[in-house]
VOGU-3710 file (C-alpha; in Angstrom, 3 decimals, decimal comma):
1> xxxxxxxxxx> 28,674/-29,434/-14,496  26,578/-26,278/-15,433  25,181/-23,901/-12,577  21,911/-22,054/-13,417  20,552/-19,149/-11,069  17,282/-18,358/-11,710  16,447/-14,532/-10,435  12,363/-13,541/-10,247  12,413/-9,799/-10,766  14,416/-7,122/-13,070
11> xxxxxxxxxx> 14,360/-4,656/-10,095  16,826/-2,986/-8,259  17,183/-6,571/-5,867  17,190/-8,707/-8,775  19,412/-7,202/-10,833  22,009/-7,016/-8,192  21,674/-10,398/-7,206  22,260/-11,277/-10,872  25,340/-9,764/-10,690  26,317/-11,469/-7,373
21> xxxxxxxxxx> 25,375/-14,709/-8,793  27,301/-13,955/-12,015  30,344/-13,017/-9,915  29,986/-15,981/-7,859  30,484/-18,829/-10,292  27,057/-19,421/-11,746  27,416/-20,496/-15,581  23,983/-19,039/-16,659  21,935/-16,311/-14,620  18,445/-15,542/-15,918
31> xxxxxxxxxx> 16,250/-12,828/-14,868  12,695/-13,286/-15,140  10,402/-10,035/-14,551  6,516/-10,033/-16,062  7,165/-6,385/-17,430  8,465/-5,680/-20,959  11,490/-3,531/-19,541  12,244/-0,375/-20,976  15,377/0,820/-23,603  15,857/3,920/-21,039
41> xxxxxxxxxx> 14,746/5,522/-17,614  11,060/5,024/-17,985  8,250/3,807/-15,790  7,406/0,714/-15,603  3,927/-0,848/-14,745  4,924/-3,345/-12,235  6,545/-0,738/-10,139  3,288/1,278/-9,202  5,248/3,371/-6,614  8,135/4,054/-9,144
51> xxxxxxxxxx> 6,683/7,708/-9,607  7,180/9,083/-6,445  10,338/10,683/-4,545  12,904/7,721/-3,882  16,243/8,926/-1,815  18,887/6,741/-2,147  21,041/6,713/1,188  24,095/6,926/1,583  24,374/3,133/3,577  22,569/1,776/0,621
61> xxxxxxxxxx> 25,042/3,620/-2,340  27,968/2,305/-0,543  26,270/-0,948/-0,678  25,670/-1,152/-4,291  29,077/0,426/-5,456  30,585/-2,726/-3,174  28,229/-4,961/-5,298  29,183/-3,582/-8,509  33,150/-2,705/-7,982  34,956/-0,530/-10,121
71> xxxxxxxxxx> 31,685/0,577/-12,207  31,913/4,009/-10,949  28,196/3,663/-10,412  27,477/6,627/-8,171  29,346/8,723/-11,295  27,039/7,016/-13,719  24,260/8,162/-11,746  25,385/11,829/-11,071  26,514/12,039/-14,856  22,837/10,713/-16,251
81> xxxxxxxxxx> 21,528/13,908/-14,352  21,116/12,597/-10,589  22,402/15,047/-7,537  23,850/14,309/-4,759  22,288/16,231/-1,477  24,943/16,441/1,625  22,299/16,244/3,844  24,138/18,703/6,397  23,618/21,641/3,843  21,934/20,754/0,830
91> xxxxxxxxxx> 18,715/20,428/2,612  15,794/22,662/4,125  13,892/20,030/6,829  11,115/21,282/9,079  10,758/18,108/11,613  8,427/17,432/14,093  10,451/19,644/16,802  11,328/22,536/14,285  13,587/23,674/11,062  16,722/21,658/11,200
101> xxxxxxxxxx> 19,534/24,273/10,628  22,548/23,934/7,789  25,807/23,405/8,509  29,305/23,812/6,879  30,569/20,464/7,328  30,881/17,572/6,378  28,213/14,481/6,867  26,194/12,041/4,654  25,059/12,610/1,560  21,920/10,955/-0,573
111> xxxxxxxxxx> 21,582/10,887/-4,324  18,098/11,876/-5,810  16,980/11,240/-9,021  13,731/8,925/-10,805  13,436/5,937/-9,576  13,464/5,099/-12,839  17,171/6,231/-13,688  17,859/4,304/-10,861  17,054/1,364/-12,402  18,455/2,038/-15,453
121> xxxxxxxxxx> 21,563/2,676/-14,705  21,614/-0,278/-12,417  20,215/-2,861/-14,843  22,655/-1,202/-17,669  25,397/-1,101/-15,242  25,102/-5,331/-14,294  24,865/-6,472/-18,066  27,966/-4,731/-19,015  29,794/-6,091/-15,749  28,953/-9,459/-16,719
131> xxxxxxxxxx> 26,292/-11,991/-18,640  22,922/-11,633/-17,305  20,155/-12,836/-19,513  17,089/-11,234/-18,768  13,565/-12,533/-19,935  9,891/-11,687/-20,274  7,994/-13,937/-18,173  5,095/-14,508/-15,494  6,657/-16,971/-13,132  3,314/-18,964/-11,215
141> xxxxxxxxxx> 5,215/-20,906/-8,905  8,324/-23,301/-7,602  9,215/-26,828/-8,574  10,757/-29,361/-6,295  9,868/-30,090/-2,184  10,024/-28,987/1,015  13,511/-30,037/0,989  15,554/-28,460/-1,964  13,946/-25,737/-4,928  14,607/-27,116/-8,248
151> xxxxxxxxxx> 13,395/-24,241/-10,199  10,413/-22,293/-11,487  7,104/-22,745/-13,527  6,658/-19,777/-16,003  3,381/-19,126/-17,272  2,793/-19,619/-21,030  0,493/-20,009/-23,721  0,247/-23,586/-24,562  0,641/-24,149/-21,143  3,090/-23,654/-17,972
161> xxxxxxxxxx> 6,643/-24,872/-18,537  9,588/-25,707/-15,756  13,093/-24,248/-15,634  15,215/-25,862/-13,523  18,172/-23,948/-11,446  20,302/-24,866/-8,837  19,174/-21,514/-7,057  16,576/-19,186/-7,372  16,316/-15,989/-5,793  12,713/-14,289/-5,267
171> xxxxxxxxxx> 13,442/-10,388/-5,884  9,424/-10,031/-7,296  8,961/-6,840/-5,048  5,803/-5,561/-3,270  3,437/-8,483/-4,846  5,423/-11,614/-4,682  3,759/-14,709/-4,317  6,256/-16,240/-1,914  4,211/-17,344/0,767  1,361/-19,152/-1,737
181> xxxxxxxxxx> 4,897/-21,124/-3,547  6,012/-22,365/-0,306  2,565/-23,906/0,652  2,462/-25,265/-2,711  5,760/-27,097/-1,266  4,069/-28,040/1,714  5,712/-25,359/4,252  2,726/-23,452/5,782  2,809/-20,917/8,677  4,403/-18,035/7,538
191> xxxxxxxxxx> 4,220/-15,322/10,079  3,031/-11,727/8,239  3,073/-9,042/9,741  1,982/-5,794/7,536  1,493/-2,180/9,609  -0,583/0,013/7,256  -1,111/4,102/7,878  -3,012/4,085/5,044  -0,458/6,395/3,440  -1,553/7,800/0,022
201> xxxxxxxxxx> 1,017/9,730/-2,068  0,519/12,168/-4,638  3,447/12,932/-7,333  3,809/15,775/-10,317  6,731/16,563/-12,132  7,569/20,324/-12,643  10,312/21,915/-14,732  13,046/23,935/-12,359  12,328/27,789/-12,949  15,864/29,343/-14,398
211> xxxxxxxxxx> 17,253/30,686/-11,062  16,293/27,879/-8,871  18,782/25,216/-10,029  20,666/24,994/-6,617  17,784/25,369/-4,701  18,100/23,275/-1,886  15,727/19,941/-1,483  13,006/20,870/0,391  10,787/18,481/2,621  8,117/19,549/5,129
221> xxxxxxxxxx> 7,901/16,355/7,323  5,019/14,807/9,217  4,236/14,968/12,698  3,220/11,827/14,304  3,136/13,335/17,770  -0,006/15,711/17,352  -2,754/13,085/16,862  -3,322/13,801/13,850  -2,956/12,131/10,279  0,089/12,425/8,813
231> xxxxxxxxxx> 0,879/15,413/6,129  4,090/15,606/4,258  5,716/17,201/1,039  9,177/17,174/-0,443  10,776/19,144/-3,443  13,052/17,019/-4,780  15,290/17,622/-7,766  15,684/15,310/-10,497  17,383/14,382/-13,405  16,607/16,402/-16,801
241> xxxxxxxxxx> 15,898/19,718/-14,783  12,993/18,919/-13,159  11,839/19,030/-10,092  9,960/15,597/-8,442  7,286/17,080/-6,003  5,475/14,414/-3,775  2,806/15,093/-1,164  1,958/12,228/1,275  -1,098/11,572/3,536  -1,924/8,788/5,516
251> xxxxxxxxxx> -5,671/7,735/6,455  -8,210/11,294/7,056  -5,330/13,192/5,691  -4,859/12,009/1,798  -3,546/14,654/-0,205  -6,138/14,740/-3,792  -5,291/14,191/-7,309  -6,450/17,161/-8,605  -3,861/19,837/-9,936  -5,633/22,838/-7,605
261> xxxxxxxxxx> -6,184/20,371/-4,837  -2,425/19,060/-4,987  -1,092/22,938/-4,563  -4,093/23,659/-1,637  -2,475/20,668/0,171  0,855/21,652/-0,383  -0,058/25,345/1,016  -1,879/24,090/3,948  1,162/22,207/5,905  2,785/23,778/9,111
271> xxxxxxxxxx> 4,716/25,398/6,748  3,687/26,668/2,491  7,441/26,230/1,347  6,461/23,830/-0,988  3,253/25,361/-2,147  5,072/28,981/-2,719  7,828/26,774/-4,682  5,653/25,141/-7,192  3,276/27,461/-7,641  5,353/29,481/-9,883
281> xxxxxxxxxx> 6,650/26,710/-11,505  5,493/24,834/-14,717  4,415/21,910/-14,083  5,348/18,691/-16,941  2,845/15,980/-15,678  -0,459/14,887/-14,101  -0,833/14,072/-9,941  -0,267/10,816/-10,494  -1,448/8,970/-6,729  -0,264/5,443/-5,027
291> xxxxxxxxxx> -1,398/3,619/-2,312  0,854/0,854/-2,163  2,536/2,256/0,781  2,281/-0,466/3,932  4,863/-1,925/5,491  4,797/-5,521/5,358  6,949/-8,176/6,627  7,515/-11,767/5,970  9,212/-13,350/8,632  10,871/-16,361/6,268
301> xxxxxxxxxx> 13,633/-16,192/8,818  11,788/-18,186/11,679  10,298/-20,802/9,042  11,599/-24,486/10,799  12,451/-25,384/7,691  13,751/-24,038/4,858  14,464/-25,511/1,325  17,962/-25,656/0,036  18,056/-23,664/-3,448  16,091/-20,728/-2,700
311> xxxxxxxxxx> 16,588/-17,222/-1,491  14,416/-14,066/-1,004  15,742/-10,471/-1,146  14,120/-7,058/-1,492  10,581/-5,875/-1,135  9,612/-10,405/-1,403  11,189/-10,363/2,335  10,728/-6,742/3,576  8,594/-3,960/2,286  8,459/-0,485/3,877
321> xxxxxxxxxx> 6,120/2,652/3,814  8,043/4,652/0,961  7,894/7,907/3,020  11,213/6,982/4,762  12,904/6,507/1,981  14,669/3,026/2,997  13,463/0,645/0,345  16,305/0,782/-1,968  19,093/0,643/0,340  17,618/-2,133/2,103
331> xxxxxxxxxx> 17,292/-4,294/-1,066  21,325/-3,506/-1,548  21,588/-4,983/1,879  20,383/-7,723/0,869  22,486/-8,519/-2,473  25,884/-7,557/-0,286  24,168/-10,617/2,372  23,994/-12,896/-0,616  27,702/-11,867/-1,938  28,841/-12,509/1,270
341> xxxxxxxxxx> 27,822/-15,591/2,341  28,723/-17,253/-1,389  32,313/-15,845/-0,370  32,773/-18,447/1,923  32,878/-21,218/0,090  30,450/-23,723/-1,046  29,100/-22,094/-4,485  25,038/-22,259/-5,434  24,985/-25,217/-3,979  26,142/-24,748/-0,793
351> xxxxxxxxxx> 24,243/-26,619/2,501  22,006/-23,959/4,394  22,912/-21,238/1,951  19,150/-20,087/1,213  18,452/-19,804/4,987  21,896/-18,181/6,283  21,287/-15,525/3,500  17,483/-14,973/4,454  18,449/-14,661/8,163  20,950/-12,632/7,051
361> xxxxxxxxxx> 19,015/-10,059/5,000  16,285/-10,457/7,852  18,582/-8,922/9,855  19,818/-6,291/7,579  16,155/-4,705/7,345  15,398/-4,668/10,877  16,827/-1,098/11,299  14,530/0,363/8,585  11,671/-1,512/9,872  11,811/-0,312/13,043
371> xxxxxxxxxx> 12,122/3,192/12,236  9,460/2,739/9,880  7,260/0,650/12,106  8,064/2,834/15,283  6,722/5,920/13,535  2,943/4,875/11,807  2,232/2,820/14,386  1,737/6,672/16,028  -0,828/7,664/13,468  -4,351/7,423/13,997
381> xxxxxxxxxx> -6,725/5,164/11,615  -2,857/2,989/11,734  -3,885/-1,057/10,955  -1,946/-3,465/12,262  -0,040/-2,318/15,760  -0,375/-0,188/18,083  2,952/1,571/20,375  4,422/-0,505/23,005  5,308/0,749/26,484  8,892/0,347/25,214
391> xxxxxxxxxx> 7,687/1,686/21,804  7,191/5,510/24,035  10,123/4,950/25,965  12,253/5,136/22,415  9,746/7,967/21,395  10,035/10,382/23,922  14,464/9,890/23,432  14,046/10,360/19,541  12,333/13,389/20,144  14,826/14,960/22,447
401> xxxxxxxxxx> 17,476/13,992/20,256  15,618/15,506/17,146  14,595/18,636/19,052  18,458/19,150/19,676  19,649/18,759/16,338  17,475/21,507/15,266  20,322/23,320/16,987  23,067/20,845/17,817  25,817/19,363/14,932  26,543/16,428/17,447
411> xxxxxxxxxx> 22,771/15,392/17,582  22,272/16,125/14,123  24,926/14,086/13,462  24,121/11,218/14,797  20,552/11,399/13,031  22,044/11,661/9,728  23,998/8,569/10,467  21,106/6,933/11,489  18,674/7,422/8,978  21,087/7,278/5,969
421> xxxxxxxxxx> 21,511/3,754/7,441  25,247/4,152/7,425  25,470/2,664/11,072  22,761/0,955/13,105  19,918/2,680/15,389  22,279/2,108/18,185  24,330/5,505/17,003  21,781/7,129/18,483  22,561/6,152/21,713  26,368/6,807/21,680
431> xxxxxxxxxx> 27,361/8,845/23,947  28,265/11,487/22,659  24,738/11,579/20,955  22,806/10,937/24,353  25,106/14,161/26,164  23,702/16,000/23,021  20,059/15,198/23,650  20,367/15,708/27,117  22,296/19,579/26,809  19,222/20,125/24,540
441> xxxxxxxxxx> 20,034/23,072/21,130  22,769/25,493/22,473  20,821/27,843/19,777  17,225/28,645/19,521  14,777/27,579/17,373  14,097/28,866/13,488  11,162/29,949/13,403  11,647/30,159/9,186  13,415/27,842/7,075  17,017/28,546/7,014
451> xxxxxxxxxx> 17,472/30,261/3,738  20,143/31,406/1,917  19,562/35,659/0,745  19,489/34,381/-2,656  17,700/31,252/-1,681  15,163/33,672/0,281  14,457/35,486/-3,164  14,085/32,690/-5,209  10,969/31,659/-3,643  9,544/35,196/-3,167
461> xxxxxxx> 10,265/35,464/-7,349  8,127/32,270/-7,614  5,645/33,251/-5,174  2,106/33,327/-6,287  0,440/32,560/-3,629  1,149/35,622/-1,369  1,689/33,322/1,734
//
């Protein structure tokens, strides 16, 4: 007998769940995304914060290369035009607690590139690997009960049709319709939860000036300890020689859209690094701004019931404020769940497969939701939580630890490990991580970004600010 999979969503989730399923025994997989995709690494509409800086962790590339064995797909990526950043040296961070020094060793690294290459070379990567059929459609809504998903109903012009599956997986992103299908099966109560700073972020594309193609990536972070809204910027290279420069403010502190505006905000963080930087440098597009930045959680895993048949992965079950750079890796997190639990046996159709792999991704985002969470909730103008007592218990710790890896490789160490989600917050309270926080930086504090003498003439050469 034929197995369908039915995926909603050509992202980065959906396309690597296609590939699960493929692998996995399904006879047909069909992806269904409302977007006309593109031939190449191009924007797409339904991905409205698909302009702005993306980091893809290190947790989250291991993830995907497990997902998509012996594709090379982290080569792909670097030889499309990506870089990889060892975040120990290939980086220039001012934190909340000070300049984070660089060190000549070993430690995570993060690829940067467009989000759309990212896709790309994911979605070309699957559909080599194995068949995927991928489709243009709106899909309006679930068919079956309360007790087992028997497919989707798909918009169209003479009216909606059906396609059955024996599984469908909801990968629709930031504005899935998730909770609105499952009433329409009769299971209400979904618990929401969404924590908005009211981030905005502002994007432009420059070309690299000839002399600043190693230039480190360079992010001026924000401060959630000073009562104040947060401020950020990042230099981040890209593919095709360009540089991807996003500023990022969340409610009273919204960077503008205008090109003179954009620079001003740049210039006027605790440090003009990024303003110096781009203001010699050409610049290839508009500010283009985004304000789909909340975090927002569905919390599918504590549903009593659940219907056999369906799954939800990616930004459907978890979305996060983009800032923290989390959202992609999480999403792999989710596919490897899925791969996993259809490696024990059982196929599409096996009992309590849609909830074990919800709980299972549920579980899987919980680190980058609490790191995301833990942090706006500090923000003023924040909607939707406020810090617990146990909230500033954790807060006052990370900010020891931080304040000695501005100076210490062990406690920089274990914050690169946390926050490139190779291993679980819990790293952070290792030992050997909590003797680092405690001795405090056995060097003092930078009170300049830790340049390079070539690096440091770079950005005088592009200087035109005279900061």
């Amino acid at each position: 007998m034929s197995r369908r999979a039915v995926v909603i969503g050509a992202g980065l989730a959906g396309m690597l769940a296609a590939a699960v399923l493929s692998r996995a025994g399904a006879d047909e997989v069909i992806v269904l995304d409302r977007d006309a995709l593109p031939d190449g690494p191009e924007h797409r509409r339904g991905l409205p914060q698909g302009r702005h800086a993306h980091l893809l962790m290190a947790g989250g590339m291991d993830a995907m290369e497990e997902l998509l064995p012996g594709a090379g797909l982290r080569a792909r990526l670097l030889a499309a035009g990506a870089h990889e950043i060892p975040l120990s040296s290939g980086m220039l961070a001012l934190t909340s607690e000070g300049w984070l020094r660089r060190w000549r060793r070993e430690g995570p690294a993060m690829v940067t590139c467009s989000r759309a290459l990212v896709d790309w070379v994911v979605r070309t990567t699957v559909r080599e690997q194995v068949p995927v059929e991928v489709r243009k459609a709106a899909v309006v809504g679930l068919t079956g009960s309360a007790g087992r998903v028997r497919g989707v109903r798909i918009a169209a012009p003479g009216g909606d049709t059906d396609l059955e599956a024996d599984l469908v997986v909801d990968a629709s992103g930031r504005g899935t319709r998730v909770v609105s299908w499952l009433d329409g099966l009769g299971l209400t109560g979904v618990e929401e939860r969404a924590v908005d700073s009211g981030l905005v972020n502002a994007s432009r594309v420059y070309r690299v000036p000839k002399g600043a193609e190693r230039f480190p990536l360079t992010v001026v972070q924000a401060n959630p300890y000073v009562s104040r809204p947060a401020r950020s910027a990042m230099v981040m290279p890209i593919e095709g020689g360009r540089w991807l420069v996003s500023c990022g403010g969340s409610r009273g502190g919204e960077p503008p859209a205008d090109p003179a505006g954009f620079l001003r905000y740049a210039l006027d963080l605790p440090d003009p690094i990024v303003g110096r930087l781009i203001s010699g440098a050409e610049p290839l597009t508009d500010v283009h701004l985004s304000r789909s930045t909340s975090n927002v959680r569905r919390y599918l895993e504590r549903m009593p019931r659940w219907p056999e048949g369906f799954v939800v992965l990616g930004d459907a079950l978890a979305t996060f404020n983009p800032a923290y750079g989390h959202g992609m890796s999480v999403a792999a997190f989710g596919a490897r769940v899925l791969s996993r639990e259809l490696g024990r046996g059982g196929g599409l159709g096996a009992p309590g497969l849609g909830r074990r792999v919800v709980r299972g991704a549920a579980r899987a985002a919980d680190p980058a939701w609490s790191l995301a969470v833990g942090q706006d909730v500090l923000y003023p103008g924040v909607r939707g939580g406020r810090p617990t007592a146990a909230d500033r218990v954790v807060t006052a710790y990370t900010r020891r630890l931080m304040r000695a890896a501005t100076g210490s490789y062990a406690a920089a160490s274990a914050v690169w490990d946390v926050t490139s989600l190779r291993t679980a917050p819990t790293r952070a309270f290792r030992p050997s991580a909590m003797l680092a926080a405690l001795a405090g930086s056995p060097l003092p504090p930078s009170v300049e970004p830790p340049l390079t003498p070539g690096e440091r003439e770079v950005l005088r050469r592009l200087d035109r600010t005279g900061a």
